[in-house]
N, C-alpha and C positions, 0 to 999 in steps of 0.2 A: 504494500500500500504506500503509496507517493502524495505531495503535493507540488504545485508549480510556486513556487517564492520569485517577485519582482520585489526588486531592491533598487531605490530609487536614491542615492547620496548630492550628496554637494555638489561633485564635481565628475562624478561618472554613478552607473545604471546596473546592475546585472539581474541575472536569471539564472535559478535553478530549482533539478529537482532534487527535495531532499526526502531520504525512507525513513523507516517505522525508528532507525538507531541515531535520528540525526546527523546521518552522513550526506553529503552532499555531494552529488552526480549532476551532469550533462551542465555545469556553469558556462553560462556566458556573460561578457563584460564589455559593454561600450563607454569610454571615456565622454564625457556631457558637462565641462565647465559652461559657467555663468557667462554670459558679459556685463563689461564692466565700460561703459562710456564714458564714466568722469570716477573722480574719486568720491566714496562714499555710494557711487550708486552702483544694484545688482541686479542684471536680467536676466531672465532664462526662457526661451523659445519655448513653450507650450506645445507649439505645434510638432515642431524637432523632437520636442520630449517624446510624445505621444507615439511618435512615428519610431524612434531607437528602442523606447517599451519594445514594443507590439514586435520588432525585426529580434530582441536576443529574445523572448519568450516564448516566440514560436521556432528559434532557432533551437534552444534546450526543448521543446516535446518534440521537436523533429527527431534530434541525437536522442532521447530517450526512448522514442520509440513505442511506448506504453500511455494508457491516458492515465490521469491521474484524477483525484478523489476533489481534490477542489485548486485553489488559489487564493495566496496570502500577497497580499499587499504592506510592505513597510515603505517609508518616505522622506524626505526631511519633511519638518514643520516648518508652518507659517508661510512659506514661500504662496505666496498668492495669487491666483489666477482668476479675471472674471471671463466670461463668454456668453456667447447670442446663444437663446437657450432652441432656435427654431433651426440654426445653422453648427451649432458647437464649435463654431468660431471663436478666437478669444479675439476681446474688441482691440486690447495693448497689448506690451508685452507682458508677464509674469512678473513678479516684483518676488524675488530673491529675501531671503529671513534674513541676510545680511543687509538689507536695503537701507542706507538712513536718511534717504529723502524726506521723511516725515516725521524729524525729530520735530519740528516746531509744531506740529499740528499733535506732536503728545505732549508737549507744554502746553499748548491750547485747549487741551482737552481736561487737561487735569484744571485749570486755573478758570475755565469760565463753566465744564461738567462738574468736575469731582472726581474725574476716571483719571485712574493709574494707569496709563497706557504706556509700552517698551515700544521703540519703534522697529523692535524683532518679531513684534507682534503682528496680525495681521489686521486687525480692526483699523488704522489708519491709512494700510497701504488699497483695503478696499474702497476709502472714503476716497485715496488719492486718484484712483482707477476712475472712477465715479465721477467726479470733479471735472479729471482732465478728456472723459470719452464720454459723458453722457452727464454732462451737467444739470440736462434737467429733467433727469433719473425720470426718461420716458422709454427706454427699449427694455423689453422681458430677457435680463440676462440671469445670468449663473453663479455666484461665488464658490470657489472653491479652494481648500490647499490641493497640495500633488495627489496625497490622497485620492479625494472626494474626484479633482478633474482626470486620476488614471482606472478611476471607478464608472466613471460617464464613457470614456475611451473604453475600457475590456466589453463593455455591453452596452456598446454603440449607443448610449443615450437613452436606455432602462432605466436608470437610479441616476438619483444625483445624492446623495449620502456621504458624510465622511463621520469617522470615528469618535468615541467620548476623547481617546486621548489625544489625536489632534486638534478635536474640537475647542478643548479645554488650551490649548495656547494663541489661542487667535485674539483674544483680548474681549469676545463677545457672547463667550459663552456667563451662563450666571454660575456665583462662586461654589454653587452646592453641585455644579454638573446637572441638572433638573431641565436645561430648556436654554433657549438664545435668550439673551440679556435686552427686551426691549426698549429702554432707557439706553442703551448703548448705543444701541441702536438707532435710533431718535437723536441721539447729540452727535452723531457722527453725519446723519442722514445717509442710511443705509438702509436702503425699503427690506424690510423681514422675508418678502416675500423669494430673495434670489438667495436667502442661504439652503444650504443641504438639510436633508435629514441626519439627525446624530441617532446612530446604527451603533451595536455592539461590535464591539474589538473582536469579537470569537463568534460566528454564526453565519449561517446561510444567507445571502445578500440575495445573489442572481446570478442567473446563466455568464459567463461570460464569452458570450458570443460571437467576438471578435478573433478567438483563438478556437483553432482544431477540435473541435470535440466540444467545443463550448464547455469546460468544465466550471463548476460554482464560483464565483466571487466567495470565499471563507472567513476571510477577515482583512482586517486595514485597520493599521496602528504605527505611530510615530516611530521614528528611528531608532529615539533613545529608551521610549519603552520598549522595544522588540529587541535592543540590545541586552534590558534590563531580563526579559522570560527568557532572551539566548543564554545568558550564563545561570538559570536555573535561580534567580533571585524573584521569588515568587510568593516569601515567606516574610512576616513584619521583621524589621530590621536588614535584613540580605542585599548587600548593595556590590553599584560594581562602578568601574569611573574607565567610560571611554574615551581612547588620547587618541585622537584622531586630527585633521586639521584646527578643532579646538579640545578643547577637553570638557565630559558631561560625568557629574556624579549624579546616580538616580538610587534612591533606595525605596521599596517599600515600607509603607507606613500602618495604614490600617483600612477595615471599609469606611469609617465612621470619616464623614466631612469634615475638612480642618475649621476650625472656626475661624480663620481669615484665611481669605485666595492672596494678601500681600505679604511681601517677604518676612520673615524673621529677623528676630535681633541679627544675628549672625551673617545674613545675605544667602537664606536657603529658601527655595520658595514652593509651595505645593503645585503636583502635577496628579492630574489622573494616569494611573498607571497602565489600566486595564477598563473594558467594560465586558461581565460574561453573562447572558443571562438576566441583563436587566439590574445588577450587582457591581457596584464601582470597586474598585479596590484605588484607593489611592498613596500618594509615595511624594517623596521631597527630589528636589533638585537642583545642584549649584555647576557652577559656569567658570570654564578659564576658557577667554576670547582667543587664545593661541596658543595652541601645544603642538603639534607638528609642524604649524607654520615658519615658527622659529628655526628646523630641521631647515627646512626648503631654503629660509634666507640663507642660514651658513652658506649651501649651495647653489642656490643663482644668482644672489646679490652677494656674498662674500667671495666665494669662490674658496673656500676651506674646505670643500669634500667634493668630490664626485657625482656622489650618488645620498642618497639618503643610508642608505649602510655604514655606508665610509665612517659614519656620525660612531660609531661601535669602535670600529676598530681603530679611529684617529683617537677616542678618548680613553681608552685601554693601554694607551702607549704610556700612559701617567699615571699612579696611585690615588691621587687629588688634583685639585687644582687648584692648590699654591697660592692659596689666597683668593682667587679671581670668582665672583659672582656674578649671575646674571640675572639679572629680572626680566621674564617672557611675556612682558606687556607692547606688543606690538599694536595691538588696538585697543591697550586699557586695561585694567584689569577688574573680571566680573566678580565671583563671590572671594572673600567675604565684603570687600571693601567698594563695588561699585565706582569704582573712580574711572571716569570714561578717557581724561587726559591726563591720563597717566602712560609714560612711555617704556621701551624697553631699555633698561639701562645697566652697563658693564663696569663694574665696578672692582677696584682692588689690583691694578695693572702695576708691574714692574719691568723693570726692562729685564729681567728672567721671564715674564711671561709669553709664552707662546701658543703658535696650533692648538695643540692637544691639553693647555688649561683652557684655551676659550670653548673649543667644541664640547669637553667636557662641563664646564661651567654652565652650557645651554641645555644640556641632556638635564644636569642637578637642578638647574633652575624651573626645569618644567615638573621635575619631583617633588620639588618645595610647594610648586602649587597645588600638584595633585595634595600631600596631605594638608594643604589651606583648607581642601575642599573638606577633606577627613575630620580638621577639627573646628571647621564650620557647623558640620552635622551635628557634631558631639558636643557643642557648644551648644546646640539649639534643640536637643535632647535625645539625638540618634545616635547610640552606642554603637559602634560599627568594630569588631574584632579582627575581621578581616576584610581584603578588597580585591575583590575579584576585577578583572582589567579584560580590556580587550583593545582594537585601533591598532593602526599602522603603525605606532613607537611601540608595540608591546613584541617585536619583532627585533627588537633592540636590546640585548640581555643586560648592559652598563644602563640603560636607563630602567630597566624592572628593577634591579638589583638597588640604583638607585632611591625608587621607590619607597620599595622596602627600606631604606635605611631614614627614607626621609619622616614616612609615617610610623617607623616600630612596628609594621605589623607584616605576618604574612600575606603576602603579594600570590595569586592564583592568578596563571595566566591562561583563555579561553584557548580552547586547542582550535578552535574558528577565528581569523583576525577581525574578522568583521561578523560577530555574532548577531547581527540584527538579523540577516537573513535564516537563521536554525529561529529566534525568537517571532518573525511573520508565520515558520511552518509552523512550530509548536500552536500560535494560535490557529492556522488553518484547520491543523491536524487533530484538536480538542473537536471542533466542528463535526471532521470528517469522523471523529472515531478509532482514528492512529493513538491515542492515549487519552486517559479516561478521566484524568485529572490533574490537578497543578502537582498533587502530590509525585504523581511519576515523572511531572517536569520537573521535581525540586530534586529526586531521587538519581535524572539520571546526568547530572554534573560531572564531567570528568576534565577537570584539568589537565592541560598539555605540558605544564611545568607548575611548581612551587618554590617561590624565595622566600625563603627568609632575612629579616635584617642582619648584615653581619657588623655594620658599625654607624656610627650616630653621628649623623650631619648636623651642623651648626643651625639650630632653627633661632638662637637670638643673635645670631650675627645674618640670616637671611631678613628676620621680624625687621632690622634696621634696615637693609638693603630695600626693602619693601617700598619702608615710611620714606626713602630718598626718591623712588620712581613714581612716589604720588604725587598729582597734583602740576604736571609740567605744562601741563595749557590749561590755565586754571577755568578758561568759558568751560570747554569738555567738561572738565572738575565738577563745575557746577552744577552740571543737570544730573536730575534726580527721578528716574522710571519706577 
């Protein structure tokens, strides 16, 4: 018994099918960045999207050869799509979770609404959609995130539905997950009538008849939750932080509604995890805006490695790094501190420093953040004993290693790098009947490696490094999501 997994990320696509042991067969992979026309702003072709889906998911049931039991949809968040609901046309282009064209209209929003609005959200970038294509919100269109619009695509325009757990980061859903928010609504001027249906995470949707055999739509759920069911954290407490081009700590929490949707003391903020059955399970989540990015700069803006590997074995050549810190605030830094202009900054140079203390110094500095993230939780009441990881740096043994030495805890690394795509089948697969409860998803965890911490990296000489990269463009500084 199979399903078909679309995996839809940042900057590229894939498909596969995964069986009853969480192995995954017939992968295919299309590379799918953004554009970017100015700084700050992020697009992504809809159309293109829809059309690279549809070419690697029928390209893996071709190579499989077998039909399969349904189809899991995972996504990134927030990225925003609206379209003509009579053509499924998108009227612009997609506005990117990265986007921040609409930082002032979430100052506007909070100071003439009351709405806390991120402008990673999507409730502004619909309004900005809205605005600049149909000002006077007269054509019958669609909102959707990647979700809900590659849910319209697999069955040609059947549903229009996206998930509690995407639903719940758009900015307009209400804080209990109960229904769209229409006071948000209303202050944005967002007619109610072109959002989706909020559908469960895990259940029979529809045909998706766009593909071979038309197998079921099964589920559609956000990136970082289907990373969170990939590594088997399905139990209150069970967390895991994927370092990917940024980094996302997600734990489960409880079913009971938090009593605020806004962040905690600490900069950890509620996510719905899951919807099954009509049943939310919800869970926390904090943010580093650049964990692998930093990897990329060394190499195409420094020119200190090769490849993203080289990052291993250039910082292996040292025991430490001799002093030399880095802070991986390329675009700010998110939990615990919130500080949008706050930059990255290198610290502690001598004329002995070289190579292999900087490349190392950016592998440590992205460790420091991950356990920011660890004792942001734990500051805001989430004991976390150990942390299970997954992402393209988990592929990098001096930065796990790292890890562990930065949070004291064992480090479990996902024997999937990109465990979102096992955490879409796991939800298909509950659907279809491949496993019969979270329980035998929590059961069948198997780690591809374990560290432990072998020695203790300086967290109050990083604490200081921190408080020096706050605050270097103090407008950034200032705003407050």
């Amino acid at each position: 018994m199979t399903v078909l997994v679309i995996d839809v990320g940042t900057s590229g696509l894939r498909a596969a099918v995964v069986d009853g042991d969480g192995e995954l067969h017939a992968l295919h992979h299309r590379p799918f960045a953004p554009a970017t026309p100015f700084p700050g702003l992020v697009e992504v072709d809809a159309t293109g999207l829809a059309a690279a889906v549809l070419h690697v998911a029928r390209a893996s049931l071709a190579e499989h050869g077998q039909p399969v039991r349904g189809v899991g949809v995972t996504a990134q968040r927030a990225t925003t799509i609206v379209w003509d609901r009579a053509t499924g046309e998108p009227i612009g282009p997609a506005l990117g979770w990265q986007d921040l064209r609409t930082v002032i209209q979430c100052i506007t929003a909070k100071s003439e609404h009351g709405l806390t609005l991120a402008p990673n959200q999507s409730a502004t970038k619909v309004a900005w959609l809205l605005d600049t294509f149909d000002a006077g919100r007269e054509r019958d269109l669609c909102f959707g995130t990647v979700d809900s619009w590659l849910a319209w695509v697999l069955t040609e325009g059947a549903v229009h539905v996206t998930d509690a757990s995407n639903a719940a980061v758009t900015g307009l859903l209400l804080p209990d997950a109960t229904g769209w928010s229409s006071s948000a609504c209303a202050a944005l001027n967002v007619p109610m009538a072109m959002l989706p249906e909020v559908v469960d995470s895990s259940g029979a949707i529809a045909p998706a008849t766009a593909l071979p055999g038309a197998p079921v739509l099964m589920a559609l759920v956000g990136d970082q939750q289907a990373s969170l069911i990939g590594q088997s954290c399905v139990t209150a407490g069970a967390a895991k932080i994927t370092f990917g081009t940024g980094g996302m700590l997600d734990v489960c929490t409880s079913p009971a509604a938090p009593a605020s949707a806004n962040r905690a003391v600490n900069g950890t903020y509620p996510i719905v995890a899951w919807r099954r059955a009509g049943e939310t399970m919800w869970g926390a989540e904090a943010i580093i805006l650049s964990a692998g990015t930093n990897v990329e700069w060394l190499r195409d803006d420094l020119g200190l490695i090769d490849t993203a590997a080289d990052s291993h074995d250039v910082a292996a050549q040292c025991d430490d790094t001799d002093g030399v810190v880095f802070v991986p605030a390329l675009l700010g830094i998110g939990t615990p501190a919130w500080d949008y202009g706050a930059r990255g900054t290198l610290l502690g140079l001598t004329r002995g420093s070289g190579r292999t203390h900087v490349v190392r110094a950016v592998l440590e500095g992205v460790a420091h953040r991950g356990a920011d993230l660890v004792d942001a939780a734990q500051a805001d009441g989430i004991a976390l004993d150990v942390v299970r990881v997954d992402g393209g740096m988990t592929d990098n043994p001096t930065f796990v290693q790292a890890l562990a030495d930065a949070t004291g805890r064992r480090v479990e690394v996902s024997r999937h790098t990109e465990a979102t795509t096992l955490g879409a089948a796991y939800l298909a697969g509950l659907a279809a009947g491949m496993w019969a409860s979270f329980g035998e998803i929590a059961d069948a965890w198997r780690p591809r490696e374990v560290v432990e911490p072998a020695r203790q990296l300086d967290r109050e000489q990083w604490a200081d490094a921190l408080r020096r990269a706050r605050g270097w463009i103090p407008d950034l500084s200032a705003l407050d999501f």
